[in-house]
C-alpha positions as CSV (number, residue, x, y, z in Angstrom):
1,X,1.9,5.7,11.9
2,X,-1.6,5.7,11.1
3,X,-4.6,3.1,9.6
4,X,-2.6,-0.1,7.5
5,X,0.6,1.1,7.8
6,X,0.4,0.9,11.6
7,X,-1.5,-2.1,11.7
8,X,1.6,-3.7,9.9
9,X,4.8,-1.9,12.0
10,X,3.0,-1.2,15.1
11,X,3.5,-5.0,16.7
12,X,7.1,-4.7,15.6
13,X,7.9,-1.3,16.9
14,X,6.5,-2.4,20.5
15,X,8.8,-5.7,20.3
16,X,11.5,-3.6,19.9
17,X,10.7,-0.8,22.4
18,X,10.2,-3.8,24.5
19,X,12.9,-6.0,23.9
20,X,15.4,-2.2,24.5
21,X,13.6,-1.6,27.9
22,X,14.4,-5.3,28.9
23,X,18.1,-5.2,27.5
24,X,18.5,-1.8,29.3
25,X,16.9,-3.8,32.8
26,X,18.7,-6.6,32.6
27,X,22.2,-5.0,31.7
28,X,22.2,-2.6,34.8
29,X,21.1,-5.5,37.4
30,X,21.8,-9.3,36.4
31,X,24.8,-8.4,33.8
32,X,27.1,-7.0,36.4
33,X,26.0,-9.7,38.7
34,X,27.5,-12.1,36.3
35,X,30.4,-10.3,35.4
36,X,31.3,-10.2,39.6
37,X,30.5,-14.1,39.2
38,X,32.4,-15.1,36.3
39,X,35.3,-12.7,35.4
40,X,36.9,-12.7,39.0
41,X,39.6,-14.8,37.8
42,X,42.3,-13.9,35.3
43,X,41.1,-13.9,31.9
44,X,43.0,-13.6,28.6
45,X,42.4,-9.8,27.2
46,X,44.1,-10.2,23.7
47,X,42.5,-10.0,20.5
48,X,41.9,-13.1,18.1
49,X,43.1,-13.3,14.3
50,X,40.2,-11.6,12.9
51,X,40.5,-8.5,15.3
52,X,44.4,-8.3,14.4
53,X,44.1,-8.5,11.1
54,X,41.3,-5.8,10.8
55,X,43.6,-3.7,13.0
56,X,46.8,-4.4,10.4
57,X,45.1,-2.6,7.7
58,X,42.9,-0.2,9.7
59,X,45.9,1.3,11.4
60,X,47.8,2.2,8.0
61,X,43.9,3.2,6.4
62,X,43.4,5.4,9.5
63,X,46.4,7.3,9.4
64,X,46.4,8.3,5.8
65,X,42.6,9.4,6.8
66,X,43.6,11.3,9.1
67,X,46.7,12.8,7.0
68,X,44.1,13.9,4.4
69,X,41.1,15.3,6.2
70,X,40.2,17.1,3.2
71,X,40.1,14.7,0.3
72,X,38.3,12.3,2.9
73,X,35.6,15.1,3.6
74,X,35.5,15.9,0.0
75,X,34.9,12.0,-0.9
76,X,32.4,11.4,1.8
77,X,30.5,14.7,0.9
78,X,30.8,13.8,-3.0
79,X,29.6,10.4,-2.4
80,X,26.3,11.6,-0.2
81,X,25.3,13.8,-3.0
82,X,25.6,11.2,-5.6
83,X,23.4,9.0,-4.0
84,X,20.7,11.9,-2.9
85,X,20.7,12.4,-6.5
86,X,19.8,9.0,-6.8
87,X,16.7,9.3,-5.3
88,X,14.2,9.6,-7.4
89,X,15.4,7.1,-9.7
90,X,14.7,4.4,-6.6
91,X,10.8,5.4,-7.3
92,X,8.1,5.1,-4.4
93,X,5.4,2.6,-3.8
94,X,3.0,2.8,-0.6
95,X,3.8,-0.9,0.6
96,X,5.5,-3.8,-1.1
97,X,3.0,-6.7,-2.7
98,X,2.6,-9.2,-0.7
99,X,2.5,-13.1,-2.3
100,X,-0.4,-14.4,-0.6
101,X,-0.1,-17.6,-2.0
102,X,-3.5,-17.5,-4.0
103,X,-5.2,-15.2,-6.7
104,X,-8.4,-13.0,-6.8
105,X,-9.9,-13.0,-10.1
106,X,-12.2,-9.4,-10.7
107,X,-14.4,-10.2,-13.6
108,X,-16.9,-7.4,-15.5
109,X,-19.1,-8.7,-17.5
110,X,-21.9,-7.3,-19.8
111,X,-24.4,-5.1,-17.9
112,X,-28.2,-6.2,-17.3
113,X,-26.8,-9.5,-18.1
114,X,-29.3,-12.6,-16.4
115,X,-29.0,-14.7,-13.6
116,X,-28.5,-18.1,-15.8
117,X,-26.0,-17.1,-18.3
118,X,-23.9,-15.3,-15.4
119,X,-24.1,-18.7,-13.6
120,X,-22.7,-20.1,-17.1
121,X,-19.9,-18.0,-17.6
122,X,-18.9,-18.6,-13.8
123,X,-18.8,-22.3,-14.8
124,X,-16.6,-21.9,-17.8
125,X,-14.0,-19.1,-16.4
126,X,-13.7,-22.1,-13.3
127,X,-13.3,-24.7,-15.7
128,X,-10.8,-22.6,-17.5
129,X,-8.5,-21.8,-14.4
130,X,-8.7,-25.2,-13.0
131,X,-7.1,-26.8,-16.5
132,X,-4.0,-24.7,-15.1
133,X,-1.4,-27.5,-13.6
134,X,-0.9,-24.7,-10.1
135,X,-4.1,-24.3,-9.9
136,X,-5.7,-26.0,-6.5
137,X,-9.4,-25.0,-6.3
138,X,-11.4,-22.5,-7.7
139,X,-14.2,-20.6,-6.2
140,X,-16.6,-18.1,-7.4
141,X,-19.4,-15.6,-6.3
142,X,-21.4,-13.0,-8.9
143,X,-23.1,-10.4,-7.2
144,X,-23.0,-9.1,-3.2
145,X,-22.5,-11.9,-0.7
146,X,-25.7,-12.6,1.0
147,X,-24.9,-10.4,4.4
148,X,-24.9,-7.5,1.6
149,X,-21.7,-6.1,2.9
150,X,-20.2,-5.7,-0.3
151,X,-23.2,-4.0,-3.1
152,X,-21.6,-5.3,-6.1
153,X,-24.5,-5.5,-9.2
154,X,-25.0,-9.4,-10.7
155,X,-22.1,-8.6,-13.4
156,X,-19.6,-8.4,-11.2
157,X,-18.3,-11.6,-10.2
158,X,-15.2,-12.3,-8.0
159,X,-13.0,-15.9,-8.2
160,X,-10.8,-16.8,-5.6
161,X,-7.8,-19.7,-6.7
162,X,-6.0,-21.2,-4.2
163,X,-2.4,-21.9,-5.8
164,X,-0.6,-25.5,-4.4
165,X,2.3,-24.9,-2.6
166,X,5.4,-23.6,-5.1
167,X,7.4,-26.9,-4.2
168,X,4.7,-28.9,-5.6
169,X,4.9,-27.2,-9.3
170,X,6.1,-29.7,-11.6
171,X,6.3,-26.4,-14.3
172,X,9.7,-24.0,-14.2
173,X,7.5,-21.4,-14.0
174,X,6.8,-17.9,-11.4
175,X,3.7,-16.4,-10.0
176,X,3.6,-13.7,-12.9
177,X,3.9,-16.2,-15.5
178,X,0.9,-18.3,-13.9
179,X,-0.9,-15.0,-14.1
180,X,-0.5,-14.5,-17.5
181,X,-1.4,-17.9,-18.6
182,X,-4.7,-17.1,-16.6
183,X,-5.2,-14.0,-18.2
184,X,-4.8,-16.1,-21.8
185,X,-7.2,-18.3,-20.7
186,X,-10.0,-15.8,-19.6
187,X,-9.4,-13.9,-22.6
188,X,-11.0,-16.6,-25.1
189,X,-14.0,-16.2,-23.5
190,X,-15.8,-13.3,-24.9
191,X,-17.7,-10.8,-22.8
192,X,-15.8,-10.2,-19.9
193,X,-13.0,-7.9,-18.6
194,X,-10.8,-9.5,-15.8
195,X,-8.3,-7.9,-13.3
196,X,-6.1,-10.1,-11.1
197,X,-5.4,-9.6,-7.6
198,X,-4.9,-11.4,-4.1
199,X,-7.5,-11.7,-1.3
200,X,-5.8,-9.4,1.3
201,X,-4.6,-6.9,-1.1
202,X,-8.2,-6.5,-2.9
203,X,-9.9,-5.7,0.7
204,X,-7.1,-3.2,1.1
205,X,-7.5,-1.4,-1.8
206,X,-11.5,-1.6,-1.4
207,X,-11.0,-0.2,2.2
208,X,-9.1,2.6,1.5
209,X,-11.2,4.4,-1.1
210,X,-13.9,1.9,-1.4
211,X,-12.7,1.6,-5.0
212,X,-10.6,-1.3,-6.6
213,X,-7.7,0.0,-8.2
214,X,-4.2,0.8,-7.4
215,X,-4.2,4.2,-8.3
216,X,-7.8,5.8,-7.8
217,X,-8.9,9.3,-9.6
218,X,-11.9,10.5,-8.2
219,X,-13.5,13.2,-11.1
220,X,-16.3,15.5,-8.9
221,X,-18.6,17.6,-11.1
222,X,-22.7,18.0,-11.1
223,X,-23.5,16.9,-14.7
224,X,-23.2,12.8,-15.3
225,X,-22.7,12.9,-19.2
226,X,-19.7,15.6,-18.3
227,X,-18.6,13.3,-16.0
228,X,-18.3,9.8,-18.1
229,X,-17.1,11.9,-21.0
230,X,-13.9,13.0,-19.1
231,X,-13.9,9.7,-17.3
232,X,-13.3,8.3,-20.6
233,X,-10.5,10.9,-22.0
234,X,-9.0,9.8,-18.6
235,X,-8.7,6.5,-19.9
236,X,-7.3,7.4,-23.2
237,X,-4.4,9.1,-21.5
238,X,-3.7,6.9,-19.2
239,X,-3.4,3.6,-21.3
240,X,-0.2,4.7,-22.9
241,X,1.3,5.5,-19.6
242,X,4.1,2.8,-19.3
243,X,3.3,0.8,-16.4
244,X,-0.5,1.1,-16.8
245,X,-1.7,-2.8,-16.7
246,X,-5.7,-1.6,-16.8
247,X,-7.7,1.4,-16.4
248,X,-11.2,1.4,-15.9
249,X,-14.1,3.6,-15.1
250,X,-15.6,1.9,-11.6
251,X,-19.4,0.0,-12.2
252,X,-19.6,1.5,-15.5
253,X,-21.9,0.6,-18.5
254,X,-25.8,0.9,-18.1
255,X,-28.6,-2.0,-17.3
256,X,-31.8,-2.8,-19.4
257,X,-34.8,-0.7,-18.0
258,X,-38.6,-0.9,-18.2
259,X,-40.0,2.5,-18.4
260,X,-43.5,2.7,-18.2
261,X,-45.1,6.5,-19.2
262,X,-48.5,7.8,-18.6
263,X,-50.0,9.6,-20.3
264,X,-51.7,12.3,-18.5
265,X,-53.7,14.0,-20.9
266,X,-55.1,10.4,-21.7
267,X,-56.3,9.6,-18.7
268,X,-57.9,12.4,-17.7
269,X,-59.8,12.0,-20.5
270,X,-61.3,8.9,-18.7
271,X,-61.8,10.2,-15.8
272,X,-58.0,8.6,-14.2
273,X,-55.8,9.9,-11.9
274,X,-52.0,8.8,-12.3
275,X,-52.1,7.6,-8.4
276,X,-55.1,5.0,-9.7
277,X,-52.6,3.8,-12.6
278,X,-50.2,3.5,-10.6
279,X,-51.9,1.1,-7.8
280,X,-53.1,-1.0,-10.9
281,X,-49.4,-1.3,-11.6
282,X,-48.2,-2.2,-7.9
283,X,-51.3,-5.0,-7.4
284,X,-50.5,-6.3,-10.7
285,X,-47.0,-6.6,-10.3
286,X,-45.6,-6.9,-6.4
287,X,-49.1,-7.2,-4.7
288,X,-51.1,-4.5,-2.6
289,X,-53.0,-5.4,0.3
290,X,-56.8,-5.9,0.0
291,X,-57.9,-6.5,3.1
292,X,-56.7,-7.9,6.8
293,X,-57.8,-11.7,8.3
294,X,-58.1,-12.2,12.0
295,X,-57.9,-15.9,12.8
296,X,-58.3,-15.5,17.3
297,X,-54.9,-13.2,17.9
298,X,-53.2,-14.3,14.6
299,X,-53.4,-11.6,12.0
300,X,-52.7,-12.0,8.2
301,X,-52.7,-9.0,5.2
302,X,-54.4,-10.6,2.1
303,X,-52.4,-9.3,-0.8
304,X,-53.8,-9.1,-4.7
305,X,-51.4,-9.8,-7.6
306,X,-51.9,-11.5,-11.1
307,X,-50.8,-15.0,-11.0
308,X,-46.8,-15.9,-11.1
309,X,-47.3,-17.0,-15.0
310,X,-49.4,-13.7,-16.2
311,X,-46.9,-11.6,-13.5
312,X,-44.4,-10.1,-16.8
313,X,-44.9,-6.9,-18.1
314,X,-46.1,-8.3,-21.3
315,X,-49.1,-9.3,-19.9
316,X,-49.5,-6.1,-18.1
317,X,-50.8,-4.7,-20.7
318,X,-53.7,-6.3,-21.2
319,X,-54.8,-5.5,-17.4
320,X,-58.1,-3.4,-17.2
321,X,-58.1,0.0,-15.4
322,X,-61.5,0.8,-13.7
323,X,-62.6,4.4,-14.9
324,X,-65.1,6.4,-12.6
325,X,-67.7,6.4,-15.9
326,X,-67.5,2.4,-15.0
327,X,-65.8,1.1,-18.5
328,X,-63.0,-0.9,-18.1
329,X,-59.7,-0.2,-20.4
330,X,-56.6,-1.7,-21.0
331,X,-53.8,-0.2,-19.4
332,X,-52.0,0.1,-22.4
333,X,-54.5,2.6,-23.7
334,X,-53.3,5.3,-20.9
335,X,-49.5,3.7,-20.4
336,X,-46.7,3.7,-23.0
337,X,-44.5,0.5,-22.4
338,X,-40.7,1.2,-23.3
339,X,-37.3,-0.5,-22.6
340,X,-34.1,1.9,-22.2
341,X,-31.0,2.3,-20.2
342,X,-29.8,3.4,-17.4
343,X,-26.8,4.1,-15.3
344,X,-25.8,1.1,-13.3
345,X,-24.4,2.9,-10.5
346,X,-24.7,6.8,-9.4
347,X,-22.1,7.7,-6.8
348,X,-21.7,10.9,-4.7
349,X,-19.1,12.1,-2.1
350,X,-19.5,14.9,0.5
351,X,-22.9,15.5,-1.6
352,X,-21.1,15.9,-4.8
353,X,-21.6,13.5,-8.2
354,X,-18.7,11.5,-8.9
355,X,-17.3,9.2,-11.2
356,X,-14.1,7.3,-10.6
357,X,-11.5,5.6,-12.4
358,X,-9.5,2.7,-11.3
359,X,-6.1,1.6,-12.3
360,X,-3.9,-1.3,-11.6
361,X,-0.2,-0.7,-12.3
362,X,3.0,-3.9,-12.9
363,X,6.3,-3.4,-13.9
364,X,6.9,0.0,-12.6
365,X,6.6,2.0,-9.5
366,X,3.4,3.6,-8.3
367,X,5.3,7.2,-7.7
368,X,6.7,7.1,-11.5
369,X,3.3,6.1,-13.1
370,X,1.3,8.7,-10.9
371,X,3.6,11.7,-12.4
372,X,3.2,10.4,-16.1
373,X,-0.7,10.4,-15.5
374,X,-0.9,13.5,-13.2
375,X,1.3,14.7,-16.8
376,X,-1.5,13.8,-18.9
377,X,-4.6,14.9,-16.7
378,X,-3.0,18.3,-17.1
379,X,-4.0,18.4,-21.0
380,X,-7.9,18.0,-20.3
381,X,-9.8,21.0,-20.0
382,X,-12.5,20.7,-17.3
383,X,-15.4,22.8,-17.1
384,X,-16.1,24.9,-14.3
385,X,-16.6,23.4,-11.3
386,X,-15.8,20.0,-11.9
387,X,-12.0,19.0,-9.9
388,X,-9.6,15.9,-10.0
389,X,-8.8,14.2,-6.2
390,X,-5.8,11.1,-6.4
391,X,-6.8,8.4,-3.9
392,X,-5.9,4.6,-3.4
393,X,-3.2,3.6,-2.1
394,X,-1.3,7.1,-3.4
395,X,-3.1,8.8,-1.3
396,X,-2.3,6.4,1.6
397,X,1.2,6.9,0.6
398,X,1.6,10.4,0.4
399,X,-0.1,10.9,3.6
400,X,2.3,8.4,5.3
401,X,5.4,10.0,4.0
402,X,3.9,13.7,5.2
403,X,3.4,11.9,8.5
404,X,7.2,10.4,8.2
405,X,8.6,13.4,7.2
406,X,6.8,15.6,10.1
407,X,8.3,12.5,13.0
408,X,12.1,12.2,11.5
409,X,13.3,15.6,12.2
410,X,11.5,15.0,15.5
411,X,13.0,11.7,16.0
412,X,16.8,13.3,14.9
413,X,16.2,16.4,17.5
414,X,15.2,14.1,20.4
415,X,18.4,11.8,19.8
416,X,20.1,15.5,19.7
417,X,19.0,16.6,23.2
418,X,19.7,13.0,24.8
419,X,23.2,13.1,23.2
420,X,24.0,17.1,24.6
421,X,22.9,15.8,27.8
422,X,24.9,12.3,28.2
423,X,28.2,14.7,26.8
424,X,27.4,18.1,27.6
425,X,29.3,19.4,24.8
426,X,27.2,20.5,21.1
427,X,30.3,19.9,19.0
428,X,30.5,16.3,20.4
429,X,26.6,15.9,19.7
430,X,26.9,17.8,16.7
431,X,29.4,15.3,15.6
432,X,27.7,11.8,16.3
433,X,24.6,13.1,14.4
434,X,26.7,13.8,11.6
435,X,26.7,10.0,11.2
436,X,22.8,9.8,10.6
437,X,23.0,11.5,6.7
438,X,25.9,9.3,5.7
439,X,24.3,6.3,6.9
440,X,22.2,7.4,4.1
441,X,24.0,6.4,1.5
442,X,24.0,2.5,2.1
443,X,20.5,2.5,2.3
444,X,20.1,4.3,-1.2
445,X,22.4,2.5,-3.0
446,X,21.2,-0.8,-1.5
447,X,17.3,-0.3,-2.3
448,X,18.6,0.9,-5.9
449,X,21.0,-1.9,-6.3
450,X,17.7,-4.8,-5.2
451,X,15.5,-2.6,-7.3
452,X,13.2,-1.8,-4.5
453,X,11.2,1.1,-4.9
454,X,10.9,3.3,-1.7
455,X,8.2,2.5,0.3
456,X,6.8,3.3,4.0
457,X,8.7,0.2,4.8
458,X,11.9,1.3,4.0
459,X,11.3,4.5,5.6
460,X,10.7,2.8,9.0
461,X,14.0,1.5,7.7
462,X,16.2,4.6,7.6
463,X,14.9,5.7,11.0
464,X,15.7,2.5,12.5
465,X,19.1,3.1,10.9
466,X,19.9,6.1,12.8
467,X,19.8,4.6,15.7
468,X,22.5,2.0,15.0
469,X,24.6,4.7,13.1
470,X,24.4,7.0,16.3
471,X,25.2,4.1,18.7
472,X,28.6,3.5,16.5
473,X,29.2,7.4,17.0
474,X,28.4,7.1,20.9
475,X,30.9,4.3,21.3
476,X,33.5,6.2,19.2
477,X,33.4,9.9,20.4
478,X,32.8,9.0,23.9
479,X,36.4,7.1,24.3
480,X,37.5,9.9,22.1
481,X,36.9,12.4,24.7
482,X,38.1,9.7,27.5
483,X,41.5,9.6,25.9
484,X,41.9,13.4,25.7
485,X,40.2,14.0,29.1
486,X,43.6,11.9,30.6
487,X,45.8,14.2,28.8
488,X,46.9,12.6,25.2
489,X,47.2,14.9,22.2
490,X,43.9,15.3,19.7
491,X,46.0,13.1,17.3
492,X,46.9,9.9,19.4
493,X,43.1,9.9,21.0
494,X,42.0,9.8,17.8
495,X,44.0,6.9,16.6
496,X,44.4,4.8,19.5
497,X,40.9,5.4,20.6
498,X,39.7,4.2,17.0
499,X,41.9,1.3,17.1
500,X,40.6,0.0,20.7
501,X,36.9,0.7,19.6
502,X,37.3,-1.1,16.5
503,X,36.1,-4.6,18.0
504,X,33.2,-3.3,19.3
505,X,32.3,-1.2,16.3
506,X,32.5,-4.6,13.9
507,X,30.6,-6.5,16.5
508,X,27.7,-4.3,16.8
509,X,27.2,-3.5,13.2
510,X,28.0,-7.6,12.1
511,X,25.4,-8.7,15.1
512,X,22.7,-6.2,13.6
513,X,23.3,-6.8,9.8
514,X,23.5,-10.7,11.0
515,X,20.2,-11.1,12.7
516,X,18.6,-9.1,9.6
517,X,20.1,-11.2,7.2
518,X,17.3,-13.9,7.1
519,X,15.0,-10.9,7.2
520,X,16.2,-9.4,3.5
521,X,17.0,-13.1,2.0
522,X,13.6,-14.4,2.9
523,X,11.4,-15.4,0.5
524,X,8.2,-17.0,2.9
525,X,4.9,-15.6,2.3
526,X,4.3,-12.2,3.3
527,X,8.4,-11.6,3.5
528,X,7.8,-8.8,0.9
529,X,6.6,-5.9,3.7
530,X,10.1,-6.7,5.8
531,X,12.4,-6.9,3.1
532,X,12.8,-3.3,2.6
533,X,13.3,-2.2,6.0
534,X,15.8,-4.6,6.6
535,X,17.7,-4.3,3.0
536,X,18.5,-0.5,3.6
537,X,19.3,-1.1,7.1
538,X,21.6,-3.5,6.0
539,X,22.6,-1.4,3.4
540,X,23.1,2.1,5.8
541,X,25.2,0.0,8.1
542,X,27.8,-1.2,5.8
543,X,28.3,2.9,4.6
544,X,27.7,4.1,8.3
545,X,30.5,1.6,9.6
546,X,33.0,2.6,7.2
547,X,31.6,6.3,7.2
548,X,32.4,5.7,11.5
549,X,35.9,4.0,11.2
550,X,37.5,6.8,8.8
551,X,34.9,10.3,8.2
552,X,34.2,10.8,12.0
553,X,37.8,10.5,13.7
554,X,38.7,13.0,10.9
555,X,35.7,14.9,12.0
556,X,36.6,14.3,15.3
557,X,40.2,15.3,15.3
558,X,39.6,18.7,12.9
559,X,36.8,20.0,15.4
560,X,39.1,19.1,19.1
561,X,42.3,20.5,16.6
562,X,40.8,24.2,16.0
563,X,39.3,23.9,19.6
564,X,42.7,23.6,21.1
565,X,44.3,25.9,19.1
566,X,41.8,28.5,20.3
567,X,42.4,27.6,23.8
């Protein structure tokens, strides 16, 4: 796995790798030191209550299986298509949400708007979320930081709460509903649009497309009143989408500019060239250098400019331009003074214009609402030229699934080849690995069941699932073969080898599903990446066990049955 998605699995898949290659050490050198050590004397061999009674009814279960290896087949198949065709109702997400524990307030307000009353509505929107009970601090910041790593204009200012621990709300209340009291809040103040996020997750999002939004569409085109105007038929659409929350177009909205025109023909008439207006201009308002002092090896550049209280552009026009006739005129006699607009921000990628359009999603999953909008995006007609890119964290997610989808078939053919060579045989191979798609089914039915969308954690999830479902099949075909290697029939192998493996079966799925257990019930601050992987591990091994108990010894015993008929 690649960029965040790595950066989150990558520690756990090297404490697992590592934590195999010690098990594997220690279990070839100081666990048959032990066993020399400790088991020399005689030992009791029987099984306890639990073992006999899973035995009582697994016996009787088994036979019948075994009697009716067609309606079991039929069942199992029946029941892995049902829940492949459950699928897509699970939905897909990139990664779960994580609860941070705090809250990062995005706030837009007006364009071109000043330094003082930004500084005011800062003040009220803190006073505002600190009247909330679960509210600890509140801190704010309008404009880039002052390292400049993030060029955000004046109007964009950013709040970070800090929530007190949930054992210390005194209000029955959830993190949503806390949010949505916020939101109340913020709303009575007029002039600004808020989005709600948390620290970590905002500086994902950011890093992946340098955008903040969910779900990023990037529109590409040459012309920037095209642009805007399809930006905003974007928008239209996409607010009706269920599962929209707020769609935006990113730094949108235009600032106050002073334009100041010459007038050419004007000042030619007095003689002026428009680089002579122009330094008048520059001296007047930031200062040109006049002249250079030496004081011994110290050296100073005396700059001209009006005075601070005459330095507005009121005043400017007043200022009087030399001519080369020597009169002196007012500068407003060759300048026209005007205030307009213009765009706040002008973006481009790969040399292209663009304009892009965030959008923050709740209450559905991310796959769902991208289809519904990719739906609508259909209906407008671009012009020629101009093209549509999905980024955020879809595009994270798609390219992590293309990733996952290219490494399990590797993973499933690698398991193949060790498995031909530990049994040398394809049909005993072929058999364990038909344990890998009906461990499927637990994991469906479990992530639709929690209502978990499927994410790049519960992928990691089915593959790590796999393993554990092709261990069970290991530990079952391999005394399968030992019991008709000795001479016993295809029949008895089957159902005395079951019935001696059973223990070991139900101890290495309970041990697995036991020590993920805390995993999927855990409800700690940043619990929400795990969960996934270890509810449809969880899950899978429930359907794998059951799937390895009664579909592969019918497996089992129809292939070795037709074999030694041949023979």
């Amino acid at each position: 796995l690649q960029r965040h998605e790595g950066r989150i699995f990558s520690p756990m898949a090297w404490t697992v790798t590592s934590a195999l290659a010690g098990s594997l050490l220690f279990s070839l050198t100081l666990v048959p030191l032990l066993c020399f050590y400790l088991l020399r004397q005689n030992l009791p061999h029987k099984d306890n209550l639990i073992v006999l009674t899973c035995k009582r009814f697994y016996r009787p279960a088994l036979a019948w299986a075994l009697s009716h290896r067609k309606a079991v087949l039929g069942l199992a198949v029946a029941v892995l298509g049902v829940s492949l065709a459950l699928v897509p109702r699970l939905g897909t997400e990139f990664l779960p949400e994580l609860n941070e524990g705090t809250i990062w307030v995005n706030a837009n307000m007006p364009a071109g708007i000043s330094l003082s009353e930004t500084m005011a509505l800062c003040a009220r929107m803190r006073a505002a979320l600190r009247r909330i009970p679960e509210v600890n601090s509140v801190i704010s910041k309008a404009g880039r930081p002052e390292d400049g790593t993030d060029p955000k204009p004046l109007n964009m200012a950013e709040i970070f709460v800090d929530l007190k621990p949930p054992s210390q709300w005194k209000r029955n209340v959830t993190k949503d509903s806390v949010i949505e009291e916020m939101d109340r809040e913020l709303d009575k103040i007029p002039g600004i649009e808020t989005s709600f996020s948390q620290p970590i997750r905002d500086n994902v999002l950011e890093s992946i497309s340098q955008i903040d939004g969910q779900i990023v569409v990037k529109l590409f085109g040459d012309d920037s009143t095209i642009l805007r105007t399809n930006a905003q038929n974007f928008i239209r659409s996409f607010s009706t989408v269920r599962g929209v929350a707020r769609v935006f177009i990113d730094r949108a909205g235009e600032v106050p500019q002073s334009l100041l025109e010459i007038d050419r023909d004007r000042a030619a008439r007095y003689g002026l060239n428009v680089s002579d207006i122009e330094d008048v201009i520059e001296t007047g308002l930031g200062g040109k250098v006049a002249t250079e002092l030496w004081e011994g090896e110290k050296h100073f550049s005396v700059v001209v400019r009006l005075p601070e209280a005459e330095r507005r552009l009121a005043n400017l026009k007043n200022v009087l331009v030399d001519t080369p006739e020597g009169m002196h005129i007012p500068l407003e006699q060759v300048v026209t003074f005007k205030v307009g607009g213009g765009a706040m921000n002008i973006s481009r990628e790969n040399g292209k214009r663009v304009v892009a359009v965030g959008v923050f999603i709740h209450g559905r999953d991310m796959g769902s609402v991208v289809a519904d909008m990719q739906e609508r995006v259909k209906s407008v007609q671009l012009p020629e030229g101009y093209y549509v890119t999905w980024s955020g964290e879809f595009e994270n997610q798609q390219r992590a699934m293309k990733r996952l989808a290219f490494i399990v078939p590797v993973s499933v053919f690698l398991i193949f080849v060790l498995l031909f060579d530990a049994f040398k045989s394809i049909m005993s191979a072929l058999l364990i690995l038909l344990n890998v798609p009906f461990a499927l089914i637990g994991g469906i039915f479990a992530l639709l069941f929690t209502g978990i969308p499927l994410s790049v954690s519960a992928a990691i999830g089915f593959i790590a699932l796999f393993g554990q479902a092709v261990l069970n099949g290991v530990v079952m075909v391999s005394y399968f073969n030992q019991l008709c290697d000795s001479g016993s029939i295809p029949f008895e192998a089957v159902l005395n080898g079951a019935l001696v493996r059973l223990r070991t079966v139900l101890m290495t799925t309970l041990l697995a599903m036991l020590g993920l257990l805390p995993m999927a019930l855990s409800h700690g601050i940043g619990s929400e990446t795990q969960k996934p992987l270890a509810v449809v591990i969880i899950g899978g091994l429930i359907s794998a066990t059951f799937l390895t108990l009664f579909v592969l010894p019918t497996l089992y015993l129809l292939f070795e049955g037709r074999r030694v008929a041949e023979d």
